[in-house]
C-alpha positions as CSV (number, residue, x, y, z in Angstrom):
1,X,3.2,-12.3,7.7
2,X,4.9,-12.1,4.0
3,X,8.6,-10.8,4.2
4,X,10.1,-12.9,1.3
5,X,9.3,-11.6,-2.3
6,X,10.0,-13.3,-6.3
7,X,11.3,-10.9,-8.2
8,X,10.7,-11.1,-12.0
9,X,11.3,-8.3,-14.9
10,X,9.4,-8.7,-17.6
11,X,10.7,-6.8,-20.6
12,X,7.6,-6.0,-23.2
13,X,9.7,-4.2,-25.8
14,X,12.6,-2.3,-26.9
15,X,12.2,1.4,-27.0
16,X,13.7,3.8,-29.4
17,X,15.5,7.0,-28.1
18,X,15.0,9.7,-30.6
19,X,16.0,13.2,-29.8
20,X,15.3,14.0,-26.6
21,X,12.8,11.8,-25.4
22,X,13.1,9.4,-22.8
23,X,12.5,5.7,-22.1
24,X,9.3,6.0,-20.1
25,X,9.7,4.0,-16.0
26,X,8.5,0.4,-16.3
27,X,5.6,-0.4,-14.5
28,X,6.0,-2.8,-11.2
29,X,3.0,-4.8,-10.2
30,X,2.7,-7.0,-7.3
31,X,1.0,-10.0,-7.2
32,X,-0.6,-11.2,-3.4
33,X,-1.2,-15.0,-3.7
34,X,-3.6,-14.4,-0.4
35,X,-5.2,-18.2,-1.5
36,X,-3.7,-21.4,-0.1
37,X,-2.8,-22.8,-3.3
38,X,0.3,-22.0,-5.3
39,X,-0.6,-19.6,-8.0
40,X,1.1,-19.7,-11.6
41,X,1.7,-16.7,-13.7
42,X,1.7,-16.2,-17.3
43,X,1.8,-13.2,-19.2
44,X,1.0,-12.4,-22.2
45,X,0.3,-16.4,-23.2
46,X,4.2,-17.1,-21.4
47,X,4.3,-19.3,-18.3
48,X,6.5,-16.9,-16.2
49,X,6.4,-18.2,-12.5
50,X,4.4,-20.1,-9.8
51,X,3.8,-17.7,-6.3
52,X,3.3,-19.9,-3.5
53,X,0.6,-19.3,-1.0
54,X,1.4,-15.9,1.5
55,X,4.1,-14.9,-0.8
56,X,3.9,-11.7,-3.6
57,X,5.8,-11.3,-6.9
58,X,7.3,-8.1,-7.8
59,X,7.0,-7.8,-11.6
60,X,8.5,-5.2,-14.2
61,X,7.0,-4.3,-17.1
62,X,7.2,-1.9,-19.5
63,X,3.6,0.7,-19.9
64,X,1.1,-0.9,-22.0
65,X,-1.5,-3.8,-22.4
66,X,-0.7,-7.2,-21.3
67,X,-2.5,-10.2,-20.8
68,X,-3.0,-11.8,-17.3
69,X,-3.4,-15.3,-17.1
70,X,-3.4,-16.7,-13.3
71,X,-4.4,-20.3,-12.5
72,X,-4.6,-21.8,-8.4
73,X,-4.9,-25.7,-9.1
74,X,-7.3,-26.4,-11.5
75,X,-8.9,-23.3,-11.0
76,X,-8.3,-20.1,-13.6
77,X,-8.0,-17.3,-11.0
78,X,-8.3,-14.6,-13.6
79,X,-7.7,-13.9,-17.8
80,X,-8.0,-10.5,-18.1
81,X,-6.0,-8.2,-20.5
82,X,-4.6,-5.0,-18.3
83,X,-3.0,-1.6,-19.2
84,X,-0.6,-0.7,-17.2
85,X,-0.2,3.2,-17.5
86,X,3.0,5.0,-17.6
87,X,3.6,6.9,-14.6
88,X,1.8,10.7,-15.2
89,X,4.2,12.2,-12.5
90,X,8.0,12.7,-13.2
91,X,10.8,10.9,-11.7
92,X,7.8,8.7,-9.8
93,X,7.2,5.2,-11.6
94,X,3.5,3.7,-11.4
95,X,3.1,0.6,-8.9
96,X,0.0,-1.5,-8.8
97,X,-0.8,-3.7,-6.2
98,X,-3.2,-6.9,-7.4
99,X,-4.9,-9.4,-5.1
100,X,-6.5,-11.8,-7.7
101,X,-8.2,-13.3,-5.0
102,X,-9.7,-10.0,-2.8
103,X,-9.0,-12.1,0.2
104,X,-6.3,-10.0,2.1
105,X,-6.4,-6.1,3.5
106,X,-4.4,-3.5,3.4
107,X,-3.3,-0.3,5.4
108,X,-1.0,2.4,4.3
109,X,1.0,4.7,7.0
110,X,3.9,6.4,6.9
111,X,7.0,5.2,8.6
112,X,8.4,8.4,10.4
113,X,12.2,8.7,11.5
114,X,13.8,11.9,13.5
115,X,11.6,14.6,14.5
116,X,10.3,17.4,13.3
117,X,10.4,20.4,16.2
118,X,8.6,22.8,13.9
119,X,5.9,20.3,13.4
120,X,5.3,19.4,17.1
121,X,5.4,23.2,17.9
122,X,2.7,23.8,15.4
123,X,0.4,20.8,16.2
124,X,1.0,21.8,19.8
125,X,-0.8,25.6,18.8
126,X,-3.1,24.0,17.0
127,X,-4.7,22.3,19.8
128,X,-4.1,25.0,22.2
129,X,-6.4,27.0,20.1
130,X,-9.0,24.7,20.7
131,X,-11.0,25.7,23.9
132,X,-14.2,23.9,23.4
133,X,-13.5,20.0,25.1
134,X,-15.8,18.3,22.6
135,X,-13.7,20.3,19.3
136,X,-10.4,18.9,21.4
137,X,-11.9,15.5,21.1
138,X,-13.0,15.8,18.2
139,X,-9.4,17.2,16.6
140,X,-7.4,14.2,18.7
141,X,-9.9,12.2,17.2
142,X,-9.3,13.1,13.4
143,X,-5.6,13.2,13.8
144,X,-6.0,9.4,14.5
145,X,-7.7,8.5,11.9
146,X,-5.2,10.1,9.9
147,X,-2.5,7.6,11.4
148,X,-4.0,4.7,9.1
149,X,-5.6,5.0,5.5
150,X,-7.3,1.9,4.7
151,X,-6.7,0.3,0.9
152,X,-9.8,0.1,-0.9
153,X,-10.8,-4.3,-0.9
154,X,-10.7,-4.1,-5.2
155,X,-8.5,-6.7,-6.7
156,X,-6.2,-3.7,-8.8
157,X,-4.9,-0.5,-6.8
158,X,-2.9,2.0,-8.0
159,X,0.0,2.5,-4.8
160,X,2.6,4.9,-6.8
161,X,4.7,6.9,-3.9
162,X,4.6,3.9,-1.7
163,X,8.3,3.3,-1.2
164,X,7.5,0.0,1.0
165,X,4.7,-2.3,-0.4
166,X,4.0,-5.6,1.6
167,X,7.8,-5.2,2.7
168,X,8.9,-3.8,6.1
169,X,10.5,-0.5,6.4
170,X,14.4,0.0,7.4
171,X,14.2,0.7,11.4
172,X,16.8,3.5,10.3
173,X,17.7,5.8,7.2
174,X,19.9,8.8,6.5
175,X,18.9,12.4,6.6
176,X,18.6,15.3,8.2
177,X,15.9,16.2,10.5
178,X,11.7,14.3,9.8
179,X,11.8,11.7,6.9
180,X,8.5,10.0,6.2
181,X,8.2,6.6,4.0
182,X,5.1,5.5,3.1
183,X,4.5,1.8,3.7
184,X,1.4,-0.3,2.2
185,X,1.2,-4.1,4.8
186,X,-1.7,-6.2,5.4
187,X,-4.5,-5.9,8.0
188,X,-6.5,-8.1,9.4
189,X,-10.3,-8.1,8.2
190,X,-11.6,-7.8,11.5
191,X,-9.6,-4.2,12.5
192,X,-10.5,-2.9,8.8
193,X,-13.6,-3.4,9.6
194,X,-13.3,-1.2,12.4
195,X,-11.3,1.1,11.4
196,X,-14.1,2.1,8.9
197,X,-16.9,1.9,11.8
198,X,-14.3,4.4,13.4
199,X,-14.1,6.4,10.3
200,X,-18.1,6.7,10.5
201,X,-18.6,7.7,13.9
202,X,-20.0,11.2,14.9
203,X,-19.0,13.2,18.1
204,X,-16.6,10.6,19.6
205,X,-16.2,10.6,23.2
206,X,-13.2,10.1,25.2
207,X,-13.9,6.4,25.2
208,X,-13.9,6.4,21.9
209,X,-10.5,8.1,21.3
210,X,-8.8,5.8,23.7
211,X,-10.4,2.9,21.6
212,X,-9.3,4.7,18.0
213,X,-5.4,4.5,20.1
214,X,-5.6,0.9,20.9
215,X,-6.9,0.4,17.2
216,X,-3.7,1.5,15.8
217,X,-1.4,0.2,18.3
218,X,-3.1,-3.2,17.3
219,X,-3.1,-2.5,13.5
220,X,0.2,-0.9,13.4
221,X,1.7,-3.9,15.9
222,X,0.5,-7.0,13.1
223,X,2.0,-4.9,10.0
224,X,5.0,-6.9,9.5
């Protein structure tokens, strides 16, 4: 279970201001050592810091091509050159999260605080409007599945949005009525995997939605 981070900024370059454009959002990527050897980072041919094993950096960068370097022992994890795009949507800055090794999985769900009485009233006519028992199953059954969005297992993945990545969520925040936060933690290999043989199944029975429920209780009980 990873709670502490390394926080690095990186700064590539000095921007100019002209006129009326604006310094583009750096670019955060964070790095899952998921190995059991401490793994040291350089960038762009710098030695920059060593992650030990279960940790994750955060690092800053500013959008553009860098060169990734990462060595476990005597073992070069990866060399690869990346570009890191600037962010495509405004006021949203682009986050990656890398897993050199592929050895960890990851969920995404949204950490809900308050309620939202128009959004119960509606899901609550939704449902109602369904008569047939086996298109009742069938809906509880999709809103489920919804609950949890698996991470694809690639070593790079674009998470921009996600307010929480491999840290937990406040158990409170300010506001007014629903807030959602979306929140990226690991998984264990075993309930990915069946969370996509859930995501496959056809015509689920009522065994099978009280299953998909324990799923997520389990899932949602290891995140952090």
């Amino acid at each position: 279970m990873l709670r502490r981070f390394t926080t690095w900024t990186l700064v590539a370059a000095v921007l100019s201001l002209c006129g009326c454009n604006l310094q583009p959002m750096d670019v955060w990527v964070y790095v899952d050592n998921s190995g059991d050897q401490p793994m040291v980072i350089s960038i762009d041919g710098v030695e920059q810091m060593t992650v030990p094993p279960g940790e994750v950096a955060e690092l800053k960068f500013t959008p553009g091509e860098h060169q990734f370097l990462i060595r476990a022992g005597s073992e070069t994890v990866c060399d690869l050159a990346r570009n890191l795009e600037e962010s495509d949507r405004f006021g949203m800055r682009r986050k990656y999260l890398f897993d050199p090794l592929k050895n960890h999985r990851y969920q995404k769900y949204a950490a809900q605080y308050g309620e939202s009485r128009l959004g119960e009233l509606m899901e609550s006519s939704l449902f109602s409007m369904q008569k047939d028992p086996n298109a009742r199953r069938q809906y509880i059954y999709n809103r489920l599945l919804k609950e949890v969005e698996l991470i694809p297992t690639d070593a790079w993945n674009d998470v921009s949005g996600v307010e929480y990545v491999l840290t937990p969520p406040p158990d409170s925040i300010y506001g007014d009525g629903m807030e959602k936060r979306q929140v990226i933690a690991h998984i264990d290999a075993e309930l990915y995997d069946r969370f996509l043989a859930a995501k496959a199944k056809q015509n689920p029975t009522d065994e099978d939605v009280d299953a998909l429920g324990e799923l997520l209780d389990e899932a949602l009980a290891q995140s952090f």
